[in-house]
BARO-125829 format. One record per residue (C-alpha): y, z, x. Coordinates in steps of 0.2 Angstrom, whole numbers, plus 2048, in hexadecimal, padded with zeros to 3 digits. Example, Ala and Ser with C-alpha at 12.3 -4.5 7.8 and 13.67 -1.06 7.14 Angstrom:
BEGIN
7EA82783E/7FB824844/
***
This chain:
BEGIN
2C672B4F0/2B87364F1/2B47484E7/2C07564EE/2CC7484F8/2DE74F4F1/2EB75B4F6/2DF76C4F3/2E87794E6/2DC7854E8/2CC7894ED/2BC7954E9/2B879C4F9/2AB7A84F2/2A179C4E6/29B7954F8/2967A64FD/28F7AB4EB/28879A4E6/27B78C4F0/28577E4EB/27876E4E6/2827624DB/2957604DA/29E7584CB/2B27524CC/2B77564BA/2C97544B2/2D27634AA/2DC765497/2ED76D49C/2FA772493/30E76D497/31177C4A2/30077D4AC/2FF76F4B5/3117734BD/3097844C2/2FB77C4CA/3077724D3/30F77F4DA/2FE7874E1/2FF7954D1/2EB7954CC/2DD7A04CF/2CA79C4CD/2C37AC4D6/2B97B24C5/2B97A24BD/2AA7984B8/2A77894AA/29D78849B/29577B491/29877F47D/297773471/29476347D/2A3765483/2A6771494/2B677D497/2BC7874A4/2BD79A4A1/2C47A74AC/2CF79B4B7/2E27A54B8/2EF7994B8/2FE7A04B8/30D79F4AC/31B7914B3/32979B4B7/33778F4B0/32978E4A0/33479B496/32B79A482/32078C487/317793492/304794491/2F77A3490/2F17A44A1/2DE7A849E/2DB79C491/2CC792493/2CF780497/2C4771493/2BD7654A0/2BB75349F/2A974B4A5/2A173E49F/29574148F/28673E499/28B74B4A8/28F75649D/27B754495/2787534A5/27F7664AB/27876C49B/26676949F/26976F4B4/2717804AB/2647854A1/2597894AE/25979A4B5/26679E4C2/27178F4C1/28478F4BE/2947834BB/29E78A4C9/2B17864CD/2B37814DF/2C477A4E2/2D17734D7/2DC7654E0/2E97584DA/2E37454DB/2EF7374D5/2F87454CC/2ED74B4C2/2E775D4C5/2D275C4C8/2C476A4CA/2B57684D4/2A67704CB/2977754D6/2867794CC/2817864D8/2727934D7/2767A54D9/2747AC4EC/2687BB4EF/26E7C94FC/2647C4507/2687B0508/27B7B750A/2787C251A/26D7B2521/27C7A651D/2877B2525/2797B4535/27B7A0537/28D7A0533/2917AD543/2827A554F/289795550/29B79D551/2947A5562/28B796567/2A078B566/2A879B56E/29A79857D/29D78657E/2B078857E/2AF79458D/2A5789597/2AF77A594/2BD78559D/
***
C-alpha cells in the first residue's frame, strides 16, 4: 500500500498552504490505551502541531487528541507530546534536512492503515507572502480555465 493509502482521520490543510512540501515520511505513532480509540472516532487535531527530533528519537508536539469519552480515569492528557517510530537512519536523515535554515518536520495527515494509527510527515520549507498569493493566482486561473471548459461542453 503506498504512503497516505488508508481511511484519513484527519488532515493539515494549512501545512500545504504554509509549507512547500519536498519529502514525505509515513511514520508510526506511541499511543496510549485511550487515544488510539479517540482517533478512531476522528477526535484529533494537528492545526498547531509540528515534530521534533530530541535525543535521536522524534515526537510529535502540539497534536490535540482528545480525551475518549468512555476513558473515565484512564484517560490521557490531550497535548502530551507523542513519539514517532522511523527507522534510525530516517531519523539521521531528517536531522541533517532540519538543520538548515527554513526547513520543518510538518504533520500532514494522520490515517488508519491495517489498524494502526500512522502520521504522514512532510519536510517542508516555510512559504513567503508572496509564494502564497502566487499559489492562490494559480489555484483560481485554472479553476476559471475547468469552469470555461464545462460551459462549452454544454
Amino acid at each position: 500500500m503506498p504512503k497516505g493509502m488508508g481511511k484519513v482521520v484527519a488532515q493539515n490543510k494549512k501545512a500545504n498552504h504554509d509549507y512547500c512540501i519536498e519529502e514525505t515520511y509515513e511514520a508510526g505513532m506511541v499511543l496510549q490505551g485511550t487515544e488510539i480509540k479517540s482517533i478512531r472516532n476522528g477526535r484529533i487535531n494537528l492545526k498547531d502541531s509540528y515534530a521534533r527530533i530530541q535525543n535521536g528519537e522524534i515526537y510529535l508536539l502540539n497534536a490535540h487528541i482528545s480525551p475518549y469519552e468512555q476513558g473515565n480515569r484512564y484517560n490521557h492528557d490531550p497535548l502530551r507530546q507523542r513519539k514517532l517510530l522511523l527507522h534510525k537512519r530516517e531519523i539521521d536523515k531528517l536531522l541533517g534536512e532540519t538543520k538548515e535554515a527554513g526547513y520543518a518536520l510538518v504533520p500532514l495527515k494522520v490515517y488508519l492503515k491495517n489498524g494502526y494509527a500512522k502520521i504522514l510527515i512532510g519536510l517542508g520549507k516555510g512559504k513567503k507572502n508572496y509564494d502564497k498569493r502566487e499559489d492562490l493566482k494559480k489555484k483560481e486561473a485554472k479553476r476559471d480555465i475547468e469552469r470555461a471548459f464545462r460551459e462549452r461542453q454544454k
